[in-house]
N, C-alpha and C positions, 0 to 999 in steps of 0.2 A: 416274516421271520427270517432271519441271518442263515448261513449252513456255514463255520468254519471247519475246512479240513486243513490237521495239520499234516504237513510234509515231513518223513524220515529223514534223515542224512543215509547212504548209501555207503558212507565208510564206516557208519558207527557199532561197535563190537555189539553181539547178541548177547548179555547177563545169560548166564546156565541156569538152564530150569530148577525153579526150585521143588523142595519133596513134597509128593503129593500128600496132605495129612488127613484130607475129606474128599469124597466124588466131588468130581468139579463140573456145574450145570451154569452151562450160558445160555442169555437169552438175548433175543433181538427186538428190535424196535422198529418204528419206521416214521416218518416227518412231513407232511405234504410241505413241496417247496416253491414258491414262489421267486422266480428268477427276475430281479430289475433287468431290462435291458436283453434280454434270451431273444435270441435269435426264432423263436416257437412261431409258427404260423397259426394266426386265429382269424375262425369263421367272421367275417364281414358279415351281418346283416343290416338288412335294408329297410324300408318303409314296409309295413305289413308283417314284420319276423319275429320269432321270439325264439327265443332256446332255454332249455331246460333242461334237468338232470345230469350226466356226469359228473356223478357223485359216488362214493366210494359207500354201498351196501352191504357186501360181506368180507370180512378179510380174518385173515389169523395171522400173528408178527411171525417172523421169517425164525428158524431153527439154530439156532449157536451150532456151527461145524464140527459133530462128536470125533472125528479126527484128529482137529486142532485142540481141545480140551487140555491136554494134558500140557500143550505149547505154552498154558496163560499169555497167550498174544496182549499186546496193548489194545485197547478201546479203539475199534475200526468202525470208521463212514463213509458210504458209499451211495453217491449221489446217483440215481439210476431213473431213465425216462419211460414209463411204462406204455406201450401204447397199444389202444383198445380199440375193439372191432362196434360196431353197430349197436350190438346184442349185448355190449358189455362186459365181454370178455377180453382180457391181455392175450392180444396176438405177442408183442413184442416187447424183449425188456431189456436196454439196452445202454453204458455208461452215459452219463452226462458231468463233466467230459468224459472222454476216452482214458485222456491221458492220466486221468488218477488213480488207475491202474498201477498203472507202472509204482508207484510214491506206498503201496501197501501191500504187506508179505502175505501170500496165501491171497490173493484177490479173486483167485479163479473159484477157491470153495466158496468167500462169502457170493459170488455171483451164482453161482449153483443156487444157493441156500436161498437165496432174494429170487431167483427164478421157479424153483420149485414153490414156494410160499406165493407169489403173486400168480399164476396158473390158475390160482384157487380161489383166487381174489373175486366178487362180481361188482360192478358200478352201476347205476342207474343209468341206459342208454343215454347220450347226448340226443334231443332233440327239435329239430330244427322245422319250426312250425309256421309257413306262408299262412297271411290272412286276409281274403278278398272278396269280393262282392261278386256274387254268382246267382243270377236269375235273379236279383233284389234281395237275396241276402247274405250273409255276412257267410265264409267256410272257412274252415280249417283245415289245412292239409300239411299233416305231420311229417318228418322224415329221420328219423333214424342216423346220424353223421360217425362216424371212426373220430377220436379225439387219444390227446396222447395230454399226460401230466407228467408234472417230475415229484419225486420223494426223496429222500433221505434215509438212507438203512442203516441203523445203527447196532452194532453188536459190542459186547462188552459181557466179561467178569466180573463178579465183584462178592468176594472173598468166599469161592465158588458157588454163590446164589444166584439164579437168576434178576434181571433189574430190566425193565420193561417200561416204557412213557408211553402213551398215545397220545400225541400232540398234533391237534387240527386245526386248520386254521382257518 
């Protein structure tokens, strides 16, 4: 699956907020992303290997920045690479690219919002399981690997209701 993000213009005027006439509730979203060509490093295995799990178990979508609310910002995406610990937790969560930052107003709250939200996240450990012949029989010795994915965080408006996808791939 595709991710386009579109790019602001930098000179283009801000429209004045319009009146608020209802509470306004955003919700976010989030896309697992498959990058043709990504630069990502993946586990090699060998004759005897198998891997399993790194797989996303619990999660809840990221928060609409109740600060921004009132802003009606346009429809923000933010491509972010999560990366987890053994145990299946998000050590680190962090642009992919960097620079798409810069291209969207208020990036530092949705990155808050997408980091507080994935903290909470759990994935099924990655595990990386040798299998060889020991004393004439066959063993298993699992291990546990750190692995990093990339997603898509989508936040949006929409005629102050929240609007929410879970799209897996």
């Amino acid at each position: 699956m595709g991710v386009t993000l579109v790019g602001l213009l930098g000179g283009c005027a801000t429209p004045p907020p319009r009146p608020i006439s209802a509470p306004l509730i955003g919700a976010g979203s989030y896309t697992p992303v498959t990058a043709p060509g990504a630069q990502t490093r993946r586990y090699q295995l060998g004759a005897g290997q198998s891997a399993s799990g790194a797989t996303l178990v619990r999660f809840e979508n990221p928060v609409y920045p109740p600060a921004l609310l009132a802003r009606q910002l346009a429809p923000v995406t933010l491509v972010m690479k999560l990366v987890i610990d053994g145990d299946g937790r998000v050590l680190r969560v962090q642009p992919d690219p960097p620079a798409q930052l810069r291209q969207i107003d208020h990036a530092d709250a949705f990155v808050a919002a997408i980091e507080i939200c994935t903290r909470q996240w759990r994935f099924a450990p990655l595990i990386i399981t040798i299998t060889r012949a020991e004393n004439g029989r066959w063993v298993n010795h699992p291990e546990a690997k750190p692995f990093s994915l990339v997603y898509a965080f989508s936040f949006e408006l929409r005629r102050g209701k929240p609007h929410t996808v879970l799209v897996h791939e």
